[in-house]
PDBQT receptor file of N, H, CA, C and O in Angstrom, charges set to zero:
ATOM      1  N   UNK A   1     -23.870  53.162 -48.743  1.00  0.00    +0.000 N 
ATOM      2  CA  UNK A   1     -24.402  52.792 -47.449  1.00  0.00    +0.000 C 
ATOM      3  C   UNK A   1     -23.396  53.117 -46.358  1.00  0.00    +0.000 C 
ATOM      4  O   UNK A   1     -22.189  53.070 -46.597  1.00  0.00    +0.000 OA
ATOM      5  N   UNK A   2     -23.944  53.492 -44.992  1.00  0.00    +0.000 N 
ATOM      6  H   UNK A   2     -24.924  53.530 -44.797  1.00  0.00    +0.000 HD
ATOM      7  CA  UNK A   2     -22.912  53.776 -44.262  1.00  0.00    +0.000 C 
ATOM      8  C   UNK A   2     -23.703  53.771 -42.748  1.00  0.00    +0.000 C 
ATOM      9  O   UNK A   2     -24.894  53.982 -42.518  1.00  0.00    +0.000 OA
ATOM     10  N   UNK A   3     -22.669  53.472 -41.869  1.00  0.00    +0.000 N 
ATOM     11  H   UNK A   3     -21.702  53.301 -42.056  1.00  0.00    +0.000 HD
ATOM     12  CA  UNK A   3     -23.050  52.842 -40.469  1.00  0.00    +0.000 C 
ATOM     13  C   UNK A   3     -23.852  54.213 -40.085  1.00  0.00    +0.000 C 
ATOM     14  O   UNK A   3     -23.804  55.366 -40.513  1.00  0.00    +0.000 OA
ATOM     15  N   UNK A   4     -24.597  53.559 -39.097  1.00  0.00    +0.000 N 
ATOM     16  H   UNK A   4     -24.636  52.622 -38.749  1.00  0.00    +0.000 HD
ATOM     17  CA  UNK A   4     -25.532  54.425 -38.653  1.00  0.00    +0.000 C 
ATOM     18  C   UNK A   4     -25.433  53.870 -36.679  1.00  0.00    +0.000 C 
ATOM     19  O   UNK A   4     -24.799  52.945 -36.174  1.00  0.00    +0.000 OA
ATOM     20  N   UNK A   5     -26.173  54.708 -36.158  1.00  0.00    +0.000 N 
ATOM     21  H   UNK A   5     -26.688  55.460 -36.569  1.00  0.00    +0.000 HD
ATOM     22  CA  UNK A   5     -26.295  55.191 -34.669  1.00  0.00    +0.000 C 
ATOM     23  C   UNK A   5     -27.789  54.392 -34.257  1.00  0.00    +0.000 C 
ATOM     24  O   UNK A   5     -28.629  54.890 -35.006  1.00  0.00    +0.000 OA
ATOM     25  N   UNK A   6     -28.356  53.506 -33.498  1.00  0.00    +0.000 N 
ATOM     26  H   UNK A   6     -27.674  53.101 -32.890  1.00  0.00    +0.000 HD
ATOM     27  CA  UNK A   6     -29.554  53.660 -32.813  1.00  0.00    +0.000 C 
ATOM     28  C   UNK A   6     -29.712  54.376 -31.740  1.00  0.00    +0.000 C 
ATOM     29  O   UNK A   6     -29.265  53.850 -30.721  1.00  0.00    +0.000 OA
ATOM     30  N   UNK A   7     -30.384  55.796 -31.575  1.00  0.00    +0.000 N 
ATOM     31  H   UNK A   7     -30.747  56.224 -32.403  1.00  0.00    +0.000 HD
ATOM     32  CA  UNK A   7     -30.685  56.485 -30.600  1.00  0.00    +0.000 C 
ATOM     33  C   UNK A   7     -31.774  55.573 -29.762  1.00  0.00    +0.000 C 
ATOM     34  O   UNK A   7     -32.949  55.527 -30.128  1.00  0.00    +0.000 OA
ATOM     35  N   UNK A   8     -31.353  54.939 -28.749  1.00  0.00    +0.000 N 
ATOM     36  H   UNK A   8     -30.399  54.977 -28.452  1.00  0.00    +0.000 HD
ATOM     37  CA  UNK A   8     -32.017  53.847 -27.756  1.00  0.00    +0.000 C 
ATOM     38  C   UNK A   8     -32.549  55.307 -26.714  1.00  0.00    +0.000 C 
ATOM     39  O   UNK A   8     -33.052  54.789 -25.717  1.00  0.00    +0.000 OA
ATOM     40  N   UNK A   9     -32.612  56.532 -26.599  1.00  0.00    +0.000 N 
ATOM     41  H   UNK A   9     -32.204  56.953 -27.410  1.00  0.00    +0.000 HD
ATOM     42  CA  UNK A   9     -33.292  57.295 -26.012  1.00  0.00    +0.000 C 
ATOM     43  C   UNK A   9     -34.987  57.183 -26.471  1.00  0.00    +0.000 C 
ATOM     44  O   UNK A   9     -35.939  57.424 -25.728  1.00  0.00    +0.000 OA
ATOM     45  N   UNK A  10     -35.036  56.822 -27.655  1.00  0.00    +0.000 N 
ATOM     46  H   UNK A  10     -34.263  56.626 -28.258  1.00  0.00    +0.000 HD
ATOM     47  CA  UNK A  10     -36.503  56.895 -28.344  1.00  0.00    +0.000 C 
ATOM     48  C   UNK A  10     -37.341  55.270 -28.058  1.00  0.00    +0.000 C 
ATOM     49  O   UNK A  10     -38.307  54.729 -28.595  1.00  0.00    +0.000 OA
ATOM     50  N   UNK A  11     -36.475  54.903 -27.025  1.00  0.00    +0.000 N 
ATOM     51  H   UNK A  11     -35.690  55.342 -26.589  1.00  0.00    +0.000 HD
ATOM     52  CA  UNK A  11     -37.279  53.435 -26.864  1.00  0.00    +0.000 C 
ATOM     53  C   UNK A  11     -37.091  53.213 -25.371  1.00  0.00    +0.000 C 
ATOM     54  O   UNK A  11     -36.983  52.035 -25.027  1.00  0.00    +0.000 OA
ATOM     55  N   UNK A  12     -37.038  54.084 -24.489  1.00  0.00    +0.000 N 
ATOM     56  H   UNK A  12     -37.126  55.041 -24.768  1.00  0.00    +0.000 HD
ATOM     57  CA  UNK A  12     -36.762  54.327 -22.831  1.00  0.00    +0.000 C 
ATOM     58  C   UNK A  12     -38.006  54.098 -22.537  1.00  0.00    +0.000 C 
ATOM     59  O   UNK A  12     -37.887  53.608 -21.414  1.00  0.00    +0.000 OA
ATOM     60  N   UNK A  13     -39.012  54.112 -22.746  1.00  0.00    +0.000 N 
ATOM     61  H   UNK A  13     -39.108  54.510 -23.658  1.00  0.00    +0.000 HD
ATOM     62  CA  UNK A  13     -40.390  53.740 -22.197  1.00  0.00    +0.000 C 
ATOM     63  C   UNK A  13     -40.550  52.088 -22.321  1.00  0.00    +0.000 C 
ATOM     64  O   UNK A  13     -41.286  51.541 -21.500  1.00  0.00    +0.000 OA
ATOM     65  N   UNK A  14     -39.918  51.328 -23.270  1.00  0.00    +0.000 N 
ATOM     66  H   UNK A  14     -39.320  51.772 -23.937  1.00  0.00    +0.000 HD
ATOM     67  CA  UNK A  14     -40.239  50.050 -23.928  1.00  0.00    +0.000 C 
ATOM     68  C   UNK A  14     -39.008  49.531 -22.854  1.00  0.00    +0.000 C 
ATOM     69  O   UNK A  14     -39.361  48.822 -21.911  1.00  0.00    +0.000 OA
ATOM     70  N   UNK A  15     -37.665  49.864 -22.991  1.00  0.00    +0.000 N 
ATOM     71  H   UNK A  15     -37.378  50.440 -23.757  1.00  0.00    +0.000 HD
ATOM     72  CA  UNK A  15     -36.441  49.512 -22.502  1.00  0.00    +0.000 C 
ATOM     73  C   UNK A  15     -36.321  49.529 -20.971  1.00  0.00    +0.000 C 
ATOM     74  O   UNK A  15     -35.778  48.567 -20.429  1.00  0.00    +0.000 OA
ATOM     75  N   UNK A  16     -36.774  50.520 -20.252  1.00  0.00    +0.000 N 
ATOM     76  H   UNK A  16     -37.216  51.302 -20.692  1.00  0.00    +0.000 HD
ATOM     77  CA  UNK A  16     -36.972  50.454 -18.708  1.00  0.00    +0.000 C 
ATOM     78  C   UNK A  16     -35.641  50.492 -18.309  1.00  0.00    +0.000 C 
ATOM     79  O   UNK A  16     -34.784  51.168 -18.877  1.00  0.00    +0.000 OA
ATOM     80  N   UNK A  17     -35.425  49.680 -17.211  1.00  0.00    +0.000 N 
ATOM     81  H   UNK A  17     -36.122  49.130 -16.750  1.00  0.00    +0.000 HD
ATOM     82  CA  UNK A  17     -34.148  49.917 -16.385  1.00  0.00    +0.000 C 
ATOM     83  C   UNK A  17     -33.534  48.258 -17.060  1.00  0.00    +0.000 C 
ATOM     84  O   UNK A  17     -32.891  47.454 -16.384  1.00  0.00    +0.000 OA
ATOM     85  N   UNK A  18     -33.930  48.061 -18.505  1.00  0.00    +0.000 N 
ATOM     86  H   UNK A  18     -34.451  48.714 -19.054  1.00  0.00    +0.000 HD
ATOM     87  CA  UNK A  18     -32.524  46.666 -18.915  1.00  0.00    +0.000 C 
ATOM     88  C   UNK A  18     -31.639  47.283 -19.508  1.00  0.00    +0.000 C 
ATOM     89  O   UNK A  18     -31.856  48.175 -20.328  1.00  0.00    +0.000 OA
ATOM     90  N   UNK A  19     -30.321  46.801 -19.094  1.00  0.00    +0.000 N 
ATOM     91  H   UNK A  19     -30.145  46.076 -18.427  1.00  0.00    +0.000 HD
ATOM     92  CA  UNK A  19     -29.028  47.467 -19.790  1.00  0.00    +0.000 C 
ATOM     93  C   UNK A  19     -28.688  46.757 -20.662  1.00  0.00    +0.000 C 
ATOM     94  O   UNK A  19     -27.979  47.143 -21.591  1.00  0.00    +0.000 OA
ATOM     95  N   UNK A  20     -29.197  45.397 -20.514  1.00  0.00    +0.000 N 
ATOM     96  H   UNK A  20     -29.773  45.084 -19.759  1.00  0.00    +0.000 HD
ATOM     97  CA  UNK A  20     -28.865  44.721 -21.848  1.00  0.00    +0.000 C 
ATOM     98  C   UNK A  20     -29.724  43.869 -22.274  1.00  0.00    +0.000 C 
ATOM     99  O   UNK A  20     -30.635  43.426 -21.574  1.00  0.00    +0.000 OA
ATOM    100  N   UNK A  21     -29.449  43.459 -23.846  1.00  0.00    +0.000 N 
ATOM    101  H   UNK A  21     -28.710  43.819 -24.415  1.00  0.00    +0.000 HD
ATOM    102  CA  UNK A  21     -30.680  42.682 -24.632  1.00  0.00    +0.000 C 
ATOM    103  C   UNK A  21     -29.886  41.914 -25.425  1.00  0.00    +0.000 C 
ATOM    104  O   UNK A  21     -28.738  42.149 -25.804  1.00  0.00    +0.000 OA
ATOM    105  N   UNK A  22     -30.854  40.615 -25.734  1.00  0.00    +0.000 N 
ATOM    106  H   UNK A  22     -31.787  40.424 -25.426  1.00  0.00    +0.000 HD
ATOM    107  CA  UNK A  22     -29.980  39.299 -26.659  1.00  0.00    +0.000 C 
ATOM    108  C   UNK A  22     -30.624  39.899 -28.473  1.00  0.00    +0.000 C 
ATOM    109  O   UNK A  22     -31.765  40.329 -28.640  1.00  0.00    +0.000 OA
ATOM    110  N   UNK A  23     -30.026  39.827 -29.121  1.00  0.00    +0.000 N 
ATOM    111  H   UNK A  23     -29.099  39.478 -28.985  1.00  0.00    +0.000 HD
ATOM    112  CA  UNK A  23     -30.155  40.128 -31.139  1.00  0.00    +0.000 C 
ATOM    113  C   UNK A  23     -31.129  38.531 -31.297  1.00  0.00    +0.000 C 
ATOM    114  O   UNK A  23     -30.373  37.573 -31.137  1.00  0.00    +0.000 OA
ATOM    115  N   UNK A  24     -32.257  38.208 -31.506  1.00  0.00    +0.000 N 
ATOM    116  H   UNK A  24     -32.871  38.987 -31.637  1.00  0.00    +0.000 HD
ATOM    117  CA  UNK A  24     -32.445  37.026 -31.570  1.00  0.00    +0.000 C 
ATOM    118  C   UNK A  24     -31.784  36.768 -32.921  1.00  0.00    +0.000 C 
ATOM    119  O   UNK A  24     -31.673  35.544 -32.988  1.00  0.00    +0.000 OA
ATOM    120  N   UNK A  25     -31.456  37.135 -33.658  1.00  0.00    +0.000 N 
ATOM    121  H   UNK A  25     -31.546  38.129 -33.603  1.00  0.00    +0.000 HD
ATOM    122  CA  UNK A  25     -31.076  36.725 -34.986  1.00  0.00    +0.000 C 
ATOM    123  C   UNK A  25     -29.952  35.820 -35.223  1.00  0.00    +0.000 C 
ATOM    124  O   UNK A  25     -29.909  34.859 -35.991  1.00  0.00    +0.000 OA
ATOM    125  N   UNK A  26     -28.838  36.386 -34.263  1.00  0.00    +0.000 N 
ATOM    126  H   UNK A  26     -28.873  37.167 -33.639  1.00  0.00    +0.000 HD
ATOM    127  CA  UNK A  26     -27.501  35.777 -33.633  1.00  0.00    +0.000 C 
ATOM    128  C   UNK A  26     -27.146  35.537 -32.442  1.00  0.00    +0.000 C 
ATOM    129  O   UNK A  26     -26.061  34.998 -32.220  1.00  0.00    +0.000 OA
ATOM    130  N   UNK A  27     -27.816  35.818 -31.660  1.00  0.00    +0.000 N 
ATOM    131  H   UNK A  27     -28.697  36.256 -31.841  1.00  0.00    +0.000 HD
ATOM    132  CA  UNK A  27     -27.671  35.021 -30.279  1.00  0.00    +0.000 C 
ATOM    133  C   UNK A  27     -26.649  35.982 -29.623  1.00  0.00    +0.000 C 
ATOM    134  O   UNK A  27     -26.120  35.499 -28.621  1.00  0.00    +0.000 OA
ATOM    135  N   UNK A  28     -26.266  37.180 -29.943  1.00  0.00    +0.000 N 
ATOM    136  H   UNK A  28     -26.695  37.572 -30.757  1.00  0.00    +0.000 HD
ATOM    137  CA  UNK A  28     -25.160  38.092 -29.151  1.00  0.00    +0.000 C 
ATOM    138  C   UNK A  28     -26.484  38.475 -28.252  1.00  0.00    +0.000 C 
ATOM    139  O   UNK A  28     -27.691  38.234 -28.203  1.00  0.00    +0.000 OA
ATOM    140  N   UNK A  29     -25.003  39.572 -27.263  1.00  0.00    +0.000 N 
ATOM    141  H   UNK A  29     -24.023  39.767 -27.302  1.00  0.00    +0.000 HD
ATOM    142  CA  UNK A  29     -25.571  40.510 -26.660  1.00  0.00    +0.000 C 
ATOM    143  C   UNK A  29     -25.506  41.500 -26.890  1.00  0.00    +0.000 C 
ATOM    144  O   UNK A  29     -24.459  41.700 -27.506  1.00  0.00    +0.000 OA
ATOM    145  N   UNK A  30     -26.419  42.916 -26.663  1.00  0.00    +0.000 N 
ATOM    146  H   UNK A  30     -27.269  42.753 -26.163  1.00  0.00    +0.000 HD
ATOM    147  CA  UNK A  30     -26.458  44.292 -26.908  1.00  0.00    +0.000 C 
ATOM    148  C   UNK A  30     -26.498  44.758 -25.877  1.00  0.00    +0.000 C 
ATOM    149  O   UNK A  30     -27.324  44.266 -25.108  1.00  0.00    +0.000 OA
ATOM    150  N   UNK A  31     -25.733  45.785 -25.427  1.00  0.00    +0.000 N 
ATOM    151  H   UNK A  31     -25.062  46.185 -26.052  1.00  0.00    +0.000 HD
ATOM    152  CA  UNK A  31     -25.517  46.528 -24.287  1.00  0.00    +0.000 C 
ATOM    153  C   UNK A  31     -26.698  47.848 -25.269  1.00  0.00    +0.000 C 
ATOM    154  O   UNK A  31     -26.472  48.380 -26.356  1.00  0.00    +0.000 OA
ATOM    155  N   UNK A  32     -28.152  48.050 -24.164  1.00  0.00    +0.000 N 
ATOM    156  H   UNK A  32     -28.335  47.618 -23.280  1.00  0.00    +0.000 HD
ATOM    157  CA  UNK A  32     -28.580  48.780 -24.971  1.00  0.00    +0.000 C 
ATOM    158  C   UNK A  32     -28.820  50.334 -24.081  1.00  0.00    +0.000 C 
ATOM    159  O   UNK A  32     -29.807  51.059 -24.205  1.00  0.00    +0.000 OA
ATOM    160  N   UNK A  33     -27.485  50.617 -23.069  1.00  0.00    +0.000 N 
ATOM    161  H   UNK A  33     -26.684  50.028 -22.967  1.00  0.00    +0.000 HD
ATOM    162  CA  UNK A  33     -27.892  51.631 -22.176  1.00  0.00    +0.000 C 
ATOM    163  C   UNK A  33     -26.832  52.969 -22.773  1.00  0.00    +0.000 C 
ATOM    164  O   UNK A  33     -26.478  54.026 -22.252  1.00  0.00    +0.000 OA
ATOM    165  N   UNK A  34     -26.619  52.490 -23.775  1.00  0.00    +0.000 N 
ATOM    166  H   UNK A  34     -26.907  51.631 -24.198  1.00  0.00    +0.000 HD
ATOM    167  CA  UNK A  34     -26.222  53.506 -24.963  1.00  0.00    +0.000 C 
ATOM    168  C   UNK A  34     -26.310  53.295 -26.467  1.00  0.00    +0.000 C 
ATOM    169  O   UNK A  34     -26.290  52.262 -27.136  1.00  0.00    +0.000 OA
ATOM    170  N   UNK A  35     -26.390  54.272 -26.722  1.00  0.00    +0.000 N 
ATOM    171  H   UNK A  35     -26.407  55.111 -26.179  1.00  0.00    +0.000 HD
ATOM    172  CA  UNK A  35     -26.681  54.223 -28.622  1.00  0.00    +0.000 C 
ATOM    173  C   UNK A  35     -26.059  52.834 -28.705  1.00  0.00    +0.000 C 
ATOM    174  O   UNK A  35     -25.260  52.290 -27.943  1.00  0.00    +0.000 OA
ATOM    175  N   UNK A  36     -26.896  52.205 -30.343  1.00  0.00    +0.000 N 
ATOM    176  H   UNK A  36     -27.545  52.648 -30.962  1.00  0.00    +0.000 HD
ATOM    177  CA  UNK A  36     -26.595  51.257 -30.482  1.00  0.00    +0.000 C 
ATOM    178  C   UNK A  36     -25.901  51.492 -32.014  1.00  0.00    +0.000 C 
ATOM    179  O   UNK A  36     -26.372  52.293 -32.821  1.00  0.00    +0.000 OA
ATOM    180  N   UNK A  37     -24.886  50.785 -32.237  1.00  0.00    +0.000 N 
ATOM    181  H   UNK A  37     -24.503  50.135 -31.581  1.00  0.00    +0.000 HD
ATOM    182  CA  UNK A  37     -23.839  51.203 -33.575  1.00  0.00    +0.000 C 
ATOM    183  C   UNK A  37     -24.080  50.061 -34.507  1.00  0.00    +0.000 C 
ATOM    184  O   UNK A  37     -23.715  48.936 -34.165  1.00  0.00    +0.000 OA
ATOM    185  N   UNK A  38     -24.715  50.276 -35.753  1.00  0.00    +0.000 N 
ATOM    186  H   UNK A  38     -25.011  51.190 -36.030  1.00  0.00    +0.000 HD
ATOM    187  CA  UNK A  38     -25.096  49.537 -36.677  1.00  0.00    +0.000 C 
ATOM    188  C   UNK A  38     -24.273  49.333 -37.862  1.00  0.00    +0.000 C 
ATOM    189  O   UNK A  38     -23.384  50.104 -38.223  1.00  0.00    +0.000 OA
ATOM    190  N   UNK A  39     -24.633  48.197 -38.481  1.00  0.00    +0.000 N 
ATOM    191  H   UNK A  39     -25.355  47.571 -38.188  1.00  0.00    +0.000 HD
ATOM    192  CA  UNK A  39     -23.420  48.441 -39.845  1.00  0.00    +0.000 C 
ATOM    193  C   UNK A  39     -24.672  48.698 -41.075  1.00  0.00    +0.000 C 
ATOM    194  O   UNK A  39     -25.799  48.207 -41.018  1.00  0.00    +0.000 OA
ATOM    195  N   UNK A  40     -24.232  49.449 -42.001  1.00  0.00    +0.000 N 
ATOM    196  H   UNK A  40     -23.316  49.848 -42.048  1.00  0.00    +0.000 HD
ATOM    197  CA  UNK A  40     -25.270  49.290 -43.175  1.00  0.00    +0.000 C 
ATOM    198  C   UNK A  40     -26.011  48.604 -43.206  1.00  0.00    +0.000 C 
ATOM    199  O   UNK A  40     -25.441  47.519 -43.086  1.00  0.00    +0.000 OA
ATOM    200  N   UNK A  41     -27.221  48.423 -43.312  1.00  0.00    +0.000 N 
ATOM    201  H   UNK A  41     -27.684  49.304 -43.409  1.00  0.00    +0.000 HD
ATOM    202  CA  UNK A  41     -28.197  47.906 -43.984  1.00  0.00    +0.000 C 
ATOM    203  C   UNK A  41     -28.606  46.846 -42.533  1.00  0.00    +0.000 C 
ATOM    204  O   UNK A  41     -29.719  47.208 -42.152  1.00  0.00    +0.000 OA
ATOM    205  N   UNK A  42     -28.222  46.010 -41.883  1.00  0.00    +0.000 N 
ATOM    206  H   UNK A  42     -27.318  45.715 -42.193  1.00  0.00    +0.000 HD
ATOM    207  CA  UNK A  42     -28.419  45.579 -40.733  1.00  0.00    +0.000 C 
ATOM    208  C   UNK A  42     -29.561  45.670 -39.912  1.00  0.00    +0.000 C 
ATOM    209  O   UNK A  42     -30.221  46.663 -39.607  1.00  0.00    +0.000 OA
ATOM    210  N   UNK A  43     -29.692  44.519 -39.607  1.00  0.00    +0.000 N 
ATOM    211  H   UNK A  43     -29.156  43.712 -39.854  1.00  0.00    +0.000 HD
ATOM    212  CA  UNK A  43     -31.562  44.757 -38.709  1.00  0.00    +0.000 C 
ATOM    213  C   UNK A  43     -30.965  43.966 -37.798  1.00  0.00    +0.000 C 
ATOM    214  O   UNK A  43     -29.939  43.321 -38.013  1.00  0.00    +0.000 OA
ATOM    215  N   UNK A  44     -31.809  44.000 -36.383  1.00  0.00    +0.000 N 
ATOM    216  H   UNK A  44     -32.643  44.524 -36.208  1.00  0.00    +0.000 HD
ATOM    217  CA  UNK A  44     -31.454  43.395 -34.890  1.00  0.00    +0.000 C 
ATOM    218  C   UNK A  44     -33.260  43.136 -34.834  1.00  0.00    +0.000 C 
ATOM    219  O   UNK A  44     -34.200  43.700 -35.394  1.00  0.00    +0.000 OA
ATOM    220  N   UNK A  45     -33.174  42.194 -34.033  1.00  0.00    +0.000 N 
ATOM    221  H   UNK A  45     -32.410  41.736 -33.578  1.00  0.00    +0.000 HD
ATOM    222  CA  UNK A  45     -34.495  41.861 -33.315  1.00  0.00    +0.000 C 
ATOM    223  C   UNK A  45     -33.849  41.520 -31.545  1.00  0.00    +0.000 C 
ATOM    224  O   UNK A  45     -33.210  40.575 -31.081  1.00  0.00    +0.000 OA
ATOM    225  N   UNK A  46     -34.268  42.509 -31.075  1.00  0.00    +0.000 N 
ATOM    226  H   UNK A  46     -34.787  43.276 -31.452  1.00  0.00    +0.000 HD
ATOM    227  CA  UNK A  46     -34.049  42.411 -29.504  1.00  0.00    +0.000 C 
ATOM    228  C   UNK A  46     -34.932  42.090 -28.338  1.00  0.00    +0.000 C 
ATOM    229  O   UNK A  46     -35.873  42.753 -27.903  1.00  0.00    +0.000 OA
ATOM    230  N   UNK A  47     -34.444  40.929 -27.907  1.00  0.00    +0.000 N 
ATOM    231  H   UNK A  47     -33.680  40.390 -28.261  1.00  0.00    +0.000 HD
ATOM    232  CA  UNK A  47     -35.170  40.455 -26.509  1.00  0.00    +0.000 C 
ATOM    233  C   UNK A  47     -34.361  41.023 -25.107  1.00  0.00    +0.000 C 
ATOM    234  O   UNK A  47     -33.235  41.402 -24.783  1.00  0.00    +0.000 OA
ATOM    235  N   UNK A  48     -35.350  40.874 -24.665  1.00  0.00    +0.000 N 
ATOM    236  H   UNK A  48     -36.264  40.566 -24.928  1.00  0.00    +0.000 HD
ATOM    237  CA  UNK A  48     -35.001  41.338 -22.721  1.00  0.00    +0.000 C 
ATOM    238  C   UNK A  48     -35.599  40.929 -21.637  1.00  0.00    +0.000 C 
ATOM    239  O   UNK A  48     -35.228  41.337 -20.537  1.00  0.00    +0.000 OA
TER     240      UNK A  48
């Protein structure tokens, strides 16, 4: 297994002009106005 990239270009219609989003899973924040850097196997559920 090995880290992977979210190309957040393929979700610019959904994403709009927010630069950032909360992970509901853990309560961080995601800066999502660039790729998003994942660790193996890892899932995010993102609010905005």
């Amino acid at each position: 297994n090995e880290a992977n990239e979210l190309n957040v270009s393929r979700y610019a219609e959904i994403i709009g002009s927010h630069d950032k989003a909360t992970d509901v899973t853990n309560g961080r924040t995601v800066l999502i106005n660039k790729n998003v850097k994942l660790r193996p196997r890892q899932s995010m559920i993102l609010e905005f």
